[in-house]
C-alpha positions as a printed Julia matrix, in Angstrom:
67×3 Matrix{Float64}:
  -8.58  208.52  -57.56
 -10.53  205.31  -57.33
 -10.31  202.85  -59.98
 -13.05  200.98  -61.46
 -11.7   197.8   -60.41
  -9.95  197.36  -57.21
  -8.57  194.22  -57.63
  -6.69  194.99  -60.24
  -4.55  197.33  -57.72
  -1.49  195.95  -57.05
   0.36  198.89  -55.29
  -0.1   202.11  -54.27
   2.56  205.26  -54.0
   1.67  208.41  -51.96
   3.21  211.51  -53.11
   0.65  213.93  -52.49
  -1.94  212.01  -52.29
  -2.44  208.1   -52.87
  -2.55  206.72  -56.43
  -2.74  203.47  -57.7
   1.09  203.12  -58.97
   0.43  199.19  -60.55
  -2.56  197.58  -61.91
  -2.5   194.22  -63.51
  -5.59  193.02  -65.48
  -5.64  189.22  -66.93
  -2.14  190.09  -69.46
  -2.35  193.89  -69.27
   0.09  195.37  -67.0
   0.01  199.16  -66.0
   2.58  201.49  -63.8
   3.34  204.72  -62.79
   6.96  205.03  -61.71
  10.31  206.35  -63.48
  12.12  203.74  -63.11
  15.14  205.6   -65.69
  15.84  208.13  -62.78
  16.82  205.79  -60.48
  20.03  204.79  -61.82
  21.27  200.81  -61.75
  18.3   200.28  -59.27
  15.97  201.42  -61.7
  17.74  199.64  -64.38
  17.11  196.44  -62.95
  14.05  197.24  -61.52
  12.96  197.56  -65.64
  14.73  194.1   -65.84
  12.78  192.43  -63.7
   9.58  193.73  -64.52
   9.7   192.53  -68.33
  11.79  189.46  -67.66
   8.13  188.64  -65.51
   5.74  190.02  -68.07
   7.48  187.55  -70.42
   7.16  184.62  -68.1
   3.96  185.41  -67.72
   2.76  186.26  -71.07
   4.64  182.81  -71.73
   2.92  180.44  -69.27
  -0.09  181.53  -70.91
   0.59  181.54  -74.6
   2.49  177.67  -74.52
  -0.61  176.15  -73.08
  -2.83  177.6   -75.5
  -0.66  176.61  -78.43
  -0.34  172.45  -77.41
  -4.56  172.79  -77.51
């Protein structure tokens, strides 16, 4: 599969064949993993993903907001 976009490809797995497994667009993050089978690993895996998205999501929303 070939996305549109391929700067918005931020990994790739291979199982199979080779997919994009995480895309980020401007504030729109995508994935493609299951995380929830992977036990404490994947736990904090899930952690650390959102504790980003919210830094992120964050840095952007507190500038806009002192405009």
């Amino acid at each position: 599969m070939e996305p549109e976009r391929s700067e918005a490809v931020k990994a790739i797995t291979s199982y199979g064949e080779d997919f994009p497994s995480v895309v980020v667009d401007n504030n729109v993050w995508g994935t493609q993993f299951h995380p929830e089978k992977s036990g404490p690993d994947g736990l904090a895996l899930v952690a650390a993903f959102v504790q980003t998205a919210l830094l992120t999501s964050a840095r952007q929303v507190i500038p806009a907001m002192s405009r």
